[in-house]
Residue, then its C-alpha position, 0 to 999 in steps of 0.5 A: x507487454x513482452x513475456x517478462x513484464x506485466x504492467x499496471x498500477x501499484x495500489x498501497x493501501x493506507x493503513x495495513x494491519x499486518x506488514x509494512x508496505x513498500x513506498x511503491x504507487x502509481x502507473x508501473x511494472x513488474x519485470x522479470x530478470x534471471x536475478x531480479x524482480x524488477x518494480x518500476x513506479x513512482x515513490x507512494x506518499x501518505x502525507x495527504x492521508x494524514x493531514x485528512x486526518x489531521x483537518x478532521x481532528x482541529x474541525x471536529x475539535x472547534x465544532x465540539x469547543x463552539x457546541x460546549x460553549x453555545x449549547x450544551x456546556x456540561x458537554x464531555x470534550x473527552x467522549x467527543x473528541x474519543x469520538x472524532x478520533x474514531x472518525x479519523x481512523x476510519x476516513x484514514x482507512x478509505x484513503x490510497x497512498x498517492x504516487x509523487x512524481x518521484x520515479x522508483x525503480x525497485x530491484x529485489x533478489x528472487x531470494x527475497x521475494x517470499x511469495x506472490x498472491x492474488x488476492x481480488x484482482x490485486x497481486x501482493x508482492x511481499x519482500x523481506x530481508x530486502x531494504x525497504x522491506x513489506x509488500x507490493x501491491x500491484x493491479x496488473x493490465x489484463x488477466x491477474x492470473x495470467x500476470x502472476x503466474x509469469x511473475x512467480x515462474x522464478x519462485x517456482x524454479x526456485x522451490x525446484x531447484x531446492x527440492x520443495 
């Protein structure tokens, strides 16, 4: 690893509550230009996730249509498959977004690297006023702390230079 470039794994989650993640995932890095922060990965898909959720829903459907149909016939197809839904949500929750085999390389201006937090060993890129747009989140090789202080060195010549 040179002193500009950390390198390590993007890890999307499946389902944020807050922001739009950017479709990043896979072995990568994160490198550190004078312009740029540079993200190398592989383009992240949520297909598999949704079609988990979709094979959940037509089972959980069949199963309460067999069990209205052989056991209990007053049985409410409306509570069950509310139930089920749930369900669904709850595995989507647990799901990662997976890496294709599609290489990406995102460069994003400093000016549109809002901030760099480490949360629990993981580094949240967030980028806005950028096409895409949302958060990174990127499991660095090594120290995490080590890692974010080398990518937020830019930030902080930043915030210096406007006199934050």
């Amino acid at each position: 690893m040179g002193d500009d470039e950390v390198h390590g794994e993007f890890r999307p989650p499946a389902v944020t509550r807050s922001q739009r993640v950017l479709p990043i995932a896979g072995v990568g890095r994160c490198r550190v230009t004078p312009e740029h922060l540079v993200l190398s990965g592989f383009r992240a898909s949520m297909w598999h996730a949704w079609l988990l959720v979709f094979v959940i829903l037509a089972l959980a459907l069949g199963i309460a249509l067999a069990v209205r149909a052989t056991v209990a016939p007053d049985i409410d197809l409306g509570k069950v498959a509310s139930a089920f839904a749930v369900m669904g949500m709850v595995s989507l929750l647990s799901v990662r977004a997976r890496a294709t085999r599609r290489p990406l390389e995102l460069a994003i201006p400093w000016r549109c690297v809002q901030r760099i937090e480490l949360h629990a060993g993981v580094l949240r890129i967030d980028v806005s006023g950028h096409k895409p747009s949302g958060g990174a989140f990127f499991g660095p090789q090594g120290e995490a702390v080590l890692a974010r202080e080398v990518l937020i060195g830019p930030i902080a010549a930043r915030e210096l230079a406007r006199g934050v």
